[in-house]
C-alpha atoms as an extended CHARMM CRD file, in Angstrom:
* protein
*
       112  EXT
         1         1  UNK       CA            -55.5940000000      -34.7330000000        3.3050000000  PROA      1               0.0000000000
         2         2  UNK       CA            -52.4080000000      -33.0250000000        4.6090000000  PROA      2               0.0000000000
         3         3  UNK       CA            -50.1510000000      -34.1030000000        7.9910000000  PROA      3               0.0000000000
         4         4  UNK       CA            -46.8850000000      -34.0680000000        8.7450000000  PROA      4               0.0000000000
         5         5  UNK       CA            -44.9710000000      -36.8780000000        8.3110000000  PROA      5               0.0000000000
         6         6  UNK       CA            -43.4910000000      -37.4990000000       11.2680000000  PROA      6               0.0000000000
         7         7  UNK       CA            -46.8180000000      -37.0630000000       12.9770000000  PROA      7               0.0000000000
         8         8  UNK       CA            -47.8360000000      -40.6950000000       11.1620000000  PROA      8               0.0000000000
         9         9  UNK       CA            -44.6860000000      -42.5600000000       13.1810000000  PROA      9               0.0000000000
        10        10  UNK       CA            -46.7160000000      -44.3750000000       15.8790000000  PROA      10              0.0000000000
        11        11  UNK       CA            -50.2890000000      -44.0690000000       14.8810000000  PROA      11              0.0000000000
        12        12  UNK       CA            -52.9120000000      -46.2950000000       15.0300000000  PROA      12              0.0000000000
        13        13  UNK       CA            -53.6910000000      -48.3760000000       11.5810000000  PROA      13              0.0000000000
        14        14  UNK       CA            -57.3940000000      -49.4000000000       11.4830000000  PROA      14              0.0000000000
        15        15  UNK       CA            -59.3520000000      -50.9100000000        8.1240000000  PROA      15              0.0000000000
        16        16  UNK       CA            -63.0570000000      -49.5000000000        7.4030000000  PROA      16              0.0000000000
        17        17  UNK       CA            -64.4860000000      -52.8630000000        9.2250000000  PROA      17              0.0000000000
        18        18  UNK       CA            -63.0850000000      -51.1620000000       12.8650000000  PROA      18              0.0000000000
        19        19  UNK       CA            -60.2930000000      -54.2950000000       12.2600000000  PROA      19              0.0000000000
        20        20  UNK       CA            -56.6550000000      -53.1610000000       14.0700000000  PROA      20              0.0000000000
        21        21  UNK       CA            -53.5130000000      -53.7560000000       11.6350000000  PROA      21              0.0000000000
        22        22  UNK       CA            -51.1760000000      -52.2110000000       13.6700000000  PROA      22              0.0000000000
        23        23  UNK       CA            -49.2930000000      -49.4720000000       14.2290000000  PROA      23              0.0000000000
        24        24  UNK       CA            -46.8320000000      -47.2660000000       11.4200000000  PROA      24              0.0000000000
        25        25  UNK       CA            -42.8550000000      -48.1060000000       11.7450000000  PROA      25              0.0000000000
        26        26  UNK       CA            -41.4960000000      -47.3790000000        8.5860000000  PROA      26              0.0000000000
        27        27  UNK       CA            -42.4620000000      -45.3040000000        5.7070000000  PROA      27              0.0000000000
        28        28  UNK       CA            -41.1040000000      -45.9110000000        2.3670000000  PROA      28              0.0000000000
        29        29  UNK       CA            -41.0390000000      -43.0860000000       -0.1110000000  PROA      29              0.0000000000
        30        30  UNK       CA            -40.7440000000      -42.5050000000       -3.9480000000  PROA      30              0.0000000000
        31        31  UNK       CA            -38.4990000000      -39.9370000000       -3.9680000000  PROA      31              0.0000000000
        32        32  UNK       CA            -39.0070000000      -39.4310000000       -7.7720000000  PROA      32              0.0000000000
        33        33  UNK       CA            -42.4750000000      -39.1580000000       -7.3450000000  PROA      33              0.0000000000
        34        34  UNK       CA            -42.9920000000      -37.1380000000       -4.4220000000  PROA      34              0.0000000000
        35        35  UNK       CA            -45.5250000000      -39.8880000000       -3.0900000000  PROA      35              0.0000000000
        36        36  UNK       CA            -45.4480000000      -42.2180000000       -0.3010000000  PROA      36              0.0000000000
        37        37  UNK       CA            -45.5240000000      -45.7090000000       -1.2040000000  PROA      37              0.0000000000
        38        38  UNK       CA            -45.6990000000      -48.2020000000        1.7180000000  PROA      38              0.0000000000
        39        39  UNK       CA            -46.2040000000      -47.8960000000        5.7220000000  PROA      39              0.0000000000
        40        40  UNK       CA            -44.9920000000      -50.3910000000        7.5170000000  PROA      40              0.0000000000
        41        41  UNK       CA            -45.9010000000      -52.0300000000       10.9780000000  PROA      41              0.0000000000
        42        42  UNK       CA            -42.3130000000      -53.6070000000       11.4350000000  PROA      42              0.0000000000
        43        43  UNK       CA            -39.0930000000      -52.4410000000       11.1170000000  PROA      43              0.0000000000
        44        44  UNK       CA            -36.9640000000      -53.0400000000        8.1650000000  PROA      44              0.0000000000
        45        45  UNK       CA            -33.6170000000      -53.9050000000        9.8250000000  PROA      45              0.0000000000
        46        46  UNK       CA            -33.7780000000      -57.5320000000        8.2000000000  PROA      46              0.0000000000
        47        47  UNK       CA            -30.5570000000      -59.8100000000        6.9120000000  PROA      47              0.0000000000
        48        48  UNK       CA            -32.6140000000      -61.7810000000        4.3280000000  PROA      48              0.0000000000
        49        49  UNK       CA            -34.4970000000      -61.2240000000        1.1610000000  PROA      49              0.0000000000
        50        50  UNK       CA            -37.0570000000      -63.9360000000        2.6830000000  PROA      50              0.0000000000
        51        51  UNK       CA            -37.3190000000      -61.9080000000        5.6320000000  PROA      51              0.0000000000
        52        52  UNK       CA            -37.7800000000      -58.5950000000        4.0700000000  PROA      52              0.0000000000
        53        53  UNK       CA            -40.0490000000      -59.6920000000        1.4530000000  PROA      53              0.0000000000
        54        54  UNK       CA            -41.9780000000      -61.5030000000        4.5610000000  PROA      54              0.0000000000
        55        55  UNK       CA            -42.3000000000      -57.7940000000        6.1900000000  PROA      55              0.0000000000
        56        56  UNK       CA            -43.5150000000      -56.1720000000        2.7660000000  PROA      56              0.0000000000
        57        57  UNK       CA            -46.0340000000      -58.9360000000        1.9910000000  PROA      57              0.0000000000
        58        58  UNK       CA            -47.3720000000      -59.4010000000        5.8170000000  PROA      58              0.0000000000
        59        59  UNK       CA            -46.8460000000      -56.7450000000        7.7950000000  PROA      59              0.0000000000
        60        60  UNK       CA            -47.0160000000      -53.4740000000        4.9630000000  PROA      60              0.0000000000
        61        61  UNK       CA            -49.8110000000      -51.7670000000        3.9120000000  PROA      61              0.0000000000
        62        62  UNK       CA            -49.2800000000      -49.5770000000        0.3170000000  PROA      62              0.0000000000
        63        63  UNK       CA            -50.4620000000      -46.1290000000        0.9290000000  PROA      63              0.0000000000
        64        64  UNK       CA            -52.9660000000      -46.0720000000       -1.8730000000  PROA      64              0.0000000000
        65        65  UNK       CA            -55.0930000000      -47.9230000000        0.8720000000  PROA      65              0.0000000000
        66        66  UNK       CA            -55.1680000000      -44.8780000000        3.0080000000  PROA      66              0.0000000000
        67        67  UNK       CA            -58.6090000000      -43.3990000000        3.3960000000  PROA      67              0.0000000000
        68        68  UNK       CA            -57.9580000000      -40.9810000000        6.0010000000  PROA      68              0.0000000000
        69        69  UNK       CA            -55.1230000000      -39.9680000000        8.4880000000  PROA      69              0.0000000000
        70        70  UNK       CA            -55.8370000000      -37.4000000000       11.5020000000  PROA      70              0.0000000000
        71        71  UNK       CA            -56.1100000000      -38.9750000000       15.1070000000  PROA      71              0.0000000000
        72        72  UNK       CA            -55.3960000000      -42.6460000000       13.8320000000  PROA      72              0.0000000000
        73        73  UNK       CA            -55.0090000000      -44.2670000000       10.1270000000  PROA      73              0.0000000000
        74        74  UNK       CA            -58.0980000000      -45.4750000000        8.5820000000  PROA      74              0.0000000000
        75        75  UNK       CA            -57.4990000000      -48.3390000000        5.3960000000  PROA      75              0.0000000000
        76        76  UNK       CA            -59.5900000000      -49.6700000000        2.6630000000  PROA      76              0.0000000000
        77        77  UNK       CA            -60.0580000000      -53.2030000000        3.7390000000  PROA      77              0.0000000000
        78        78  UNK       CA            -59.6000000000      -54.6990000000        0.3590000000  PROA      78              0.0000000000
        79        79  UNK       CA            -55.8630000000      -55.7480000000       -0.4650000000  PROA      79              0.0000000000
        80        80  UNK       CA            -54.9390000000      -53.9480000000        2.8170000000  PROA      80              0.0000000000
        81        81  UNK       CA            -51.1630000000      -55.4980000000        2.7210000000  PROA      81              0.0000000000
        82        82  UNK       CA            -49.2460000000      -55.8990000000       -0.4130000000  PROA      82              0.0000000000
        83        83  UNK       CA            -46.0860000000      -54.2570000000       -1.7330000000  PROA      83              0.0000000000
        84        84  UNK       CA            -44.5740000000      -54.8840000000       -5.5930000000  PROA      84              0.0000000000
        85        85  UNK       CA            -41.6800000000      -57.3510000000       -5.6060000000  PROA      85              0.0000000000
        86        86  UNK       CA            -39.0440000000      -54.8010000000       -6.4660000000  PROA      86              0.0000000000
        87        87  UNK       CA            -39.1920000000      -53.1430000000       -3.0230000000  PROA      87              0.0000000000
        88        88  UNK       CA            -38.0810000000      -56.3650000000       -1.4100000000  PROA      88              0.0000000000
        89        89  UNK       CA            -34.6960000000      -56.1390000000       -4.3220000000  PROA      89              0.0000000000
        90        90  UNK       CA            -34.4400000000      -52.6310000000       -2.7430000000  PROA      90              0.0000000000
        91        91  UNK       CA            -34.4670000000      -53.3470000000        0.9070000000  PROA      91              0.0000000000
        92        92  UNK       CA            -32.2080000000      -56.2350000000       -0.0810000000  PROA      92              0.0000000000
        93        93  UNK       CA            -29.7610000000      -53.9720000000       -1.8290000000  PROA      93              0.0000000000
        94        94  UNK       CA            -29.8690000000      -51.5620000000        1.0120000000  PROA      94              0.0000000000
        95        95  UNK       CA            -26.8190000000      -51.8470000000        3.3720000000  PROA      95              0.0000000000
        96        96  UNK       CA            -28.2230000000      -48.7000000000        5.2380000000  PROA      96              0.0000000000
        97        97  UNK       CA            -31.0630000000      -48.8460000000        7.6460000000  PROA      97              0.0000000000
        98        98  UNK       CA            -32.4160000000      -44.9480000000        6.5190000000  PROA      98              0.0000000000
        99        99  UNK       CA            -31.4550000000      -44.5890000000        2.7690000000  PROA      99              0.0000000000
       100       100  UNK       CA            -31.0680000000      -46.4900000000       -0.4230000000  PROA      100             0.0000000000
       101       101  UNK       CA            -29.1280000000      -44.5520000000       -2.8510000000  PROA      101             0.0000000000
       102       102  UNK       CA            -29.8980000000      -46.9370000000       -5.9690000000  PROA      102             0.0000000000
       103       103  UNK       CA            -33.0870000000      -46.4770000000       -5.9300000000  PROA      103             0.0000000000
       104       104  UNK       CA            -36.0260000000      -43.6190000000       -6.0450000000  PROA      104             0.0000000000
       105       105  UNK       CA            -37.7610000000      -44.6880000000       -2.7140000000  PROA      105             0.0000000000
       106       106  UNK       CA            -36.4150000000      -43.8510000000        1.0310000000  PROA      106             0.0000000000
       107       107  UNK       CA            -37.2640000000      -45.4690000000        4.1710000000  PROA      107             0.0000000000
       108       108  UNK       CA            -36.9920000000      -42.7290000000        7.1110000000  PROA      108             0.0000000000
       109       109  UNK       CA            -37.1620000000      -43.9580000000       11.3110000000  PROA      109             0.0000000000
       110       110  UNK       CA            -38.8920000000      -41.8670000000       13.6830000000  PROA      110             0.0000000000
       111       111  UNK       CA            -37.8360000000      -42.8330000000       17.1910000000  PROA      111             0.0000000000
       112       112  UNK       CA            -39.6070000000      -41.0950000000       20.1480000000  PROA      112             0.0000000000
């Protein structure tokens, strides 16, 4: 599967059961591994760790969970929002909403 990025800002997330999740905010990338890690369907402009680790546990979806992406995003439905723990230390860390130099992952905002 190959789109561009910034063509996934906006879409439509949808599991295999027809369900809606939502649609794609944020991306978070592993910079060291080239991959995409986590889409999520609410921005990550948060003061607390609570809150952020609220967004990456409720309303994130990791990326291994994508089946397809072309006209919308279609999801396994098993396990369909979960992030690891150490994202949450990384958003916390982050004083900057697009970059977080500490770490190996990058959150980038597409605004239309």
């Amino acid at each position: 599967m190959s789109i561009r990025l910034s063509k996934l800002f906006g879409m439509d997330i949808y599991d295999v059961d027809a369900g809606y999740k939502g649609k794609v905010y944020d991306i978070i990338i592993n910079l060291e591994k080239g991959k995409l890690e986590t889409i999520t369907t609410e921005p990550l402009k948060v003061k607390t760790k609570s809150d952020a680790k609220k967004i990456l546990t409720e309303k994130s979806i990791p990326y291994k969970n994508v089946k397809s992406a072309k006209d919308i995003i279609l999801i396994s439905s098993r396990g369909a929002v979960s992030t690891p723990d150490e994202e949450v230390d990384n958003v916390r860390r982050s004083g900057s909403s697009s970059t977080r130099a500490s770490t190996s992952s990058t959150r980038y905002k597409y605004r239309r």
